[in-house]
MIKETOR-461657 format. One line per field, with one value per residue (C-alpha): residue in three letters; x, y, z; residue number from 1; chain. Coordinates in steps of 0.05 Angstrom, whole numbers, plus 5000, padded with zeros to 4 digits. Example, Ala and Ser with C-alpha at 12.3 -4.5 7.8 and 13.67 -1.06 7.14 Angstrom:
residues 2
vexro: c(ALA; SER)
u: c(5246; 5273)
v: c(4910; 4979)
w: c(5156; 5143)
nuro: c(1; 2)
sero: c(A; A)
end
This chain:
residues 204
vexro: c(UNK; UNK; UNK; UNK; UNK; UNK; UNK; UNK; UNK; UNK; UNK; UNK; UNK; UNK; UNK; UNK; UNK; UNK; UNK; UNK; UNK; UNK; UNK; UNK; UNK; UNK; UNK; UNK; UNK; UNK; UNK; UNK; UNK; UNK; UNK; UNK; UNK; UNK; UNK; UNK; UNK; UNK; UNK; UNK; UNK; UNK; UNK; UNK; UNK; UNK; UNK; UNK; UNK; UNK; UNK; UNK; UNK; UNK; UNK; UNK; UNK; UNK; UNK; UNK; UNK; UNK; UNK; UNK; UNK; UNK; UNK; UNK; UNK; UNK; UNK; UNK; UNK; UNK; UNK; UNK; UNK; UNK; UNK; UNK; UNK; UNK; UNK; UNK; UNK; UNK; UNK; UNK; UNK; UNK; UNK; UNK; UNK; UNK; UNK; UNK; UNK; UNK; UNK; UNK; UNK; UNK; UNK; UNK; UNK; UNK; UNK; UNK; UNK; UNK; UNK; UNK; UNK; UNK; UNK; UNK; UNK; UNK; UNK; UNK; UNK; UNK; UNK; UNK; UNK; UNK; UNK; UNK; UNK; UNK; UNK; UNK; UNK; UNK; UNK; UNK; UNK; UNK; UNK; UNK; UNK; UNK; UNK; UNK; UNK; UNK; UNK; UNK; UNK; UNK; UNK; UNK; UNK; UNK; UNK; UNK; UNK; UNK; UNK; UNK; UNK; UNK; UNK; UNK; UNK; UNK; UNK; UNK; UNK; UNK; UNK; UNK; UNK; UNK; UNK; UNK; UNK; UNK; UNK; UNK; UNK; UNK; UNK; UNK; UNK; UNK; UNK; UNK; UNK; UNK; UNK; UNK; UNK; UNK; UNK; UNK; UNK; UNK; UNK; UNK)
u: c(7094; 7127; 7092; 7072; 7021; 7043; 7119; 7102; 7056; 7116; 7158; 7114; 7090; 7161; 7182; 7238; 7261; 7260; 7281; 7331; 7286; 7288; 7207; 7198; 7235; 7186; 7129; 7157; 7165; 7097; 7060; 7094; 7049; 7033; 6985; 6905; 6853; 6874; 6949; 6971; 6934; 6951; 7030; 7040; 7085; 7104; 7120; 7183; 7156; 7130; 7195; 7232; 7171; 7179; 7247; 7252; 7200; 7238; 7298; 7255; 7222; 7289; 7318; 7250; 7238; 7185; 7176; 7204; 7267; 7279; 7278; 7321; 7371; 7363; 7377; 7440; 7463; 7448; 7486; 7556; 7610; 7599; 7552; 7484; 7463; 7529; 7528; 7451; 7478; 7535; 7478; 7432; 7491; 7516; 7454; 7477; 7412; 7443; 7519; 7485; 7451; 7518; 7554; 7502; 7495; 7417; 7373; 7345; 7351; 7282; 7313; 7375; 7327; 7294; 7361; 7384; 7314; 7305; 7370; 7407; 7467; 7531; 7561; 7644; 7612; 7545; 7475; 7442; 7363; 7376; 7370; 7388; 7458; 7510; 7569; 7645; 7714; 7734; 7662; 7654; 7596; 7575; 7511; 7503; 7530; 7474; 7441; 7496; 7467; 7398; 7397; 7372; 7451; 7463; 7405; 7433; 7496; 7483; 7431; 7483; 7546; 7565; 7559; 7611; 7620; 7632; 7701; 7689; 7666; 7703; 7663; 7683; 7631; 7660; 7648; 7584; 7620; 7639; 7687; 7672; 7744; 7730; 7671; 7632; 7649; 7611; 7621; 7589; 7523; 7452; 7467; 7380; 7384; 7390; 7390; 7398; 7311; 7318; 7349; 7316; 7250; 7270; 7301; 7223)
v: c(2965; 2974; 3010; 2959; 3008; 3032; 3057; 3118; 3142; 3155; 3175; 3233; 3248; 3262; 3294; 3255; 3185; 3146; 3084; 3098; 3061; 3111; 3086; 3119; 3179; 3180; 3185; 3246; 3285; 3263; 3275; 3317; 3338; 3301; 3248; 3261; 3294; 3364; 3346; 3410; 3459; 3428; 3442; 3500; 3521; 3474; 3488; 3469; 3409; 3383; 3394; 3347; 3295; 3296; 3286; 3232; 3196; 3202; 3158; 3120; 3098; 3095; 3057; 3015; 3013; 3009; 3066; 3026; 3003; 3070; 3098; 3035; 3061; 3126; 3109; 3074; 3135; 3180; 3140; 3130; 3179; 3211; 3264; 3235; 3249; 3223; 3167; 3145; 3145; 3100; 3047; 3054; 3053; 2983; 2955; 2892; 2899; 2968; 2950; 2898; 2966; 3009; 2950; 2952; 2881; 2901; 2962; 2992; 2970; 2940; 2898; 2880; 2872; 2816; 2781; 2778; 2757; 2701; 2673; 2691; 2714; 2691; 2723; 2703; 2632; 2635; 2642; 2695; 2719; 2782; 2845; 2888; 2856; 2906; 2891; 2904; 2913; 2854; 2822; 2786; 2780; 2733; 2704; 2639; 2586; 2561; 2637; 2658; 2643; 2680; 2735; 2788; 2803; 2796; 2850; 2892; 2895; 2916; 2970; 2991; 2988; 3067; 3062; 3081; 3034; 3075; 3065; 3026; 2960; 2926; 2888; 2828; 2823; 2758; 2729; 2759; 2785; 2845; 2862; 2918; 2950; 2997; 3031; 3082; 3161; 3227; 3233; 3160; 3179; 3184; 3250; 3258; 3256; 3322; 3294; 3356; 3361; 3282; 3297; 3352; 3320; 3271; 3320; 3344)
w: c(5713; 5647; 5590; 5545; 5491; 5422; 5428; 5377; 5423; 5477; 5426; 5413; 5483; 5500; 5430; 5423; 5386; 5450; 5413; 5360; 5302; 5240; 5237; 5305; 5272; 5211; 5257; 5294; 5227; 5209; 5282; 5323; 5370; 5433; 5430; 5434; 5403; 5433; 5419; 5387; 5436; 5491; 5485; 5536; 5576; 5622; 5703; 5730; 5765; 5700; 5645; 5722; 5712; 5630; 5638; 5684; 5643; 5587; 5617; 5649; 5579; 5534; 5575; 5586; 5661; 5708; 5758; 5820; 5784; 5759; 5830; 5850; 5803; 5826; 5898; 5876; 5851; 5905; 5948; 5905; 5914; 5847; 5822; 5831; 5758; 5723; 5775; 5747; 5670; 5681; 5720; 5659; 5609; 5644; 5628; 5595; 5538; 5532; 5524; 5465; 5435; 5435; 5397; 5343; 5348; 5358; 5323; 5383; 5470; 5456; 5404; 5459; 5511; 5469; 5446; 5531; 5554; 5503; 5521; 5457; 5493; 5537; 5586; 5603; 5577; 5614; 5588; 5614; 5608; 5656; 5613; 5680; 5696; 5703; 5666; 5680; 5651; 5622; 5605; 5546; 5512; 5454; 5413; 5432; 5374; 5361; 5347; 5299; 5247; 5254; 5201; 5254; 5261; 5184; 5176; 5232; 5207; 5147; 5169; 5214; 5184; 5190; 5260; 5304; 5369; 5430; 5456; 5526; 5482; 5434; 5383; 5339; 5281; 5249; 5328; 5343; 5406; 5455; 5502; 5549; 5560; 5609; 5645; 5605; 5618; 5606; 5534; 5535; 5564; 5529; 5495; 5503; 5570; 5619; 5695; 5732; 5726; 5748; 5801; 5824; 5819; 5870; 5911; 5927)
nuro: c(1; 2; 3; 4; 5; 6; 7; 8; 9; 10; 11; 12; 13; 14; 15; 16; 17; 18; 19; 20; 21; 22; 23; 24; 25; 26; 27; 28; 29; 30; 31; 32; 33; 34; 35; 36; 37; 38; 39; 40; 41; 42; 43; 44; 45; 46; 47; 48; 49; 50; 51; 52; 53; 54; 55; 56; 57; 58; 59; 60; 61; 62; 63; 64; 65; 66; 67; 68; 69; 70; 71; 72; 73; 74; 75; 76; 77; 78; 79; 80; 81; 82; 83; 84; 85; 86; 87; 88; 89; 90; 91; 92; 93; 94; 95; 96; 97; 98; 99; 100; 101; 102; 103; 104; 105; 106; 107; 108; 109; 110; 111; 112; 113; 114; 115; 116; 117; 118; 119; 120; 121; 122; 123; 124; 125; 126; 127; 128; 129; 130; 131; 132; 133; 134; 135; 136; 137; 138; 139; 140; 141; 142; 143; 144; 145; 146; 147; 148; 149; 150; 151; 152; 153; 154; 155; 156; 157; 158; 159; 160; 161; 162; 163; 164; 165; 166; 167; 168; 169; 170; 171; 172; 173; 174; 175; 176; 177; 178; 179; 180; 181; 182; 183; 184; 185; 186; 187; 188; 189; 190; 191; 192; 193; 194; 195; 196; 197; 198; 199; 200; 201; 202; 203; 204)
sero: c(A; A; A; A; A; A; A; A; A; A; A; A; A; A; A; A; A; A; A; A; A; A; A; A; A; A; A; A; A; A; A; A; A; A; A; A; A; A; A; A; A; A; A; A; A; A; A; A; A; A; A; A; A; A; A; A; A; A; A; A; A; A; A; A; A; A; A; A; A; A; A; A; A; A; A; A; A; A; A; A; A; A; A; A; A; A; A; A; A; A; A; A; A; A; A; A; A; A; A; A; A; A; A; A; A; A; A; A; A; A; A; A; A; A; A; A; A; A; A; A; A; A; A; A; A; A; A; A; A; A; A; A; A; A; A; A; A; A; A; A; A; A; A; A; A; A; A; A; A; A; A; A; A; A; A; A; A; A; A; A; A; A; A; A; A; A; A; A; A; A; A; A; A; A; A; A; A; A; A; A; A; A; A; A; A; A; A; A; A; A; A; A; A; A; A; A; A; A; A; A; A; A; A; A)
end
């Protein structure tokens, strides 16, 4: 099942901004131990089987997946021809709520995640409500007409406007739109992310 508690309380389990909302960001400066009462002392050194299991549960909750579709993804990745741990970024970077959150047409995946399950979004002219679909060269996705005019996209725009698009999407602002020119590389890939532990946790 997928966590559903207070998203702070990740973000500072795993020391990082899991979620790319500057509040989340605020709360690390202000709390930056993990959570609990013995929060601070309990920040040791950590065995190598632990820093593998923090790491993979770090991917597994920016990118806001249950443990079984995490190891689906996983599997997938083990069995391409690539390297297994640049092979698992490109599935999670695919993600269609992801490819929403790289165009900065949403504030976090969470926020992405909401606008593709609610039904905000087509896809090449269909509405979709699947957050997971992997998208391709070529896609084209657009807010549905009658959504444009929500100011959700007026605010994120405007929080958002020094944000640089990563080149594999193209992104239309007046259209509410994006076109995903190409599949997304290395230099593409959640920069917070460090698979090799990943992978070698489920190489046990």
């Amino acid at each position: 099942m997928r966590y559903t508690g207070p998203k702070a309380r990740l973000c500072r389990r795993e020391g990082v901004n899991l979620f790319g909302s500057p509040k989340y960001q605020k709360i690390l400066g202000k709390s930056p131990n993990i959570p609990g009462m013995h929060g601070a002392k309990r920040q040791g050194k950590l065995t190598e089987y632990a820093k593998q299991l923090r790491e993979k549960q770090k991917a597994k909750r920016m990118f806001a997946l249950s443990e079984k579709q995490f190891q689906n993804y996983f599997g997938k990745a083990s069995r391409s021809k690539s390297v297994t741990g640049d092979a698992l970024l490109e599935l999670l970077e695919r993600r269609l709520d992801n490819a929403v959150f790289r165009s900065g047409l949403a504030m976090t995946r969470m926020q992405a995640r909401q606008f593709v399950s609610h039904g905000l979004l087509m896809l090449n002219g269909r509405r979709v409500d699947i957050p997971s679909i992997q998208v391709r060269p070529g896609d084209v996705i657009e807010v549905r007409a009658s959504k444009k005019g929500s100011p959700v996209f007026k605010e994120n725009k405007e929080e958002l406007k020094d944000y640089v698009v990563p080149d594999w999407i193209k992104v239309d602002t007046s259209k509410l739109s994006i076109e995903v020119l190409k599949l997304p590389e290395v230099k593409h890939f959640e920069p917070l992310i460090n698979t090799q532990p990943i992978v070698e946790f489920y190489s046990r």
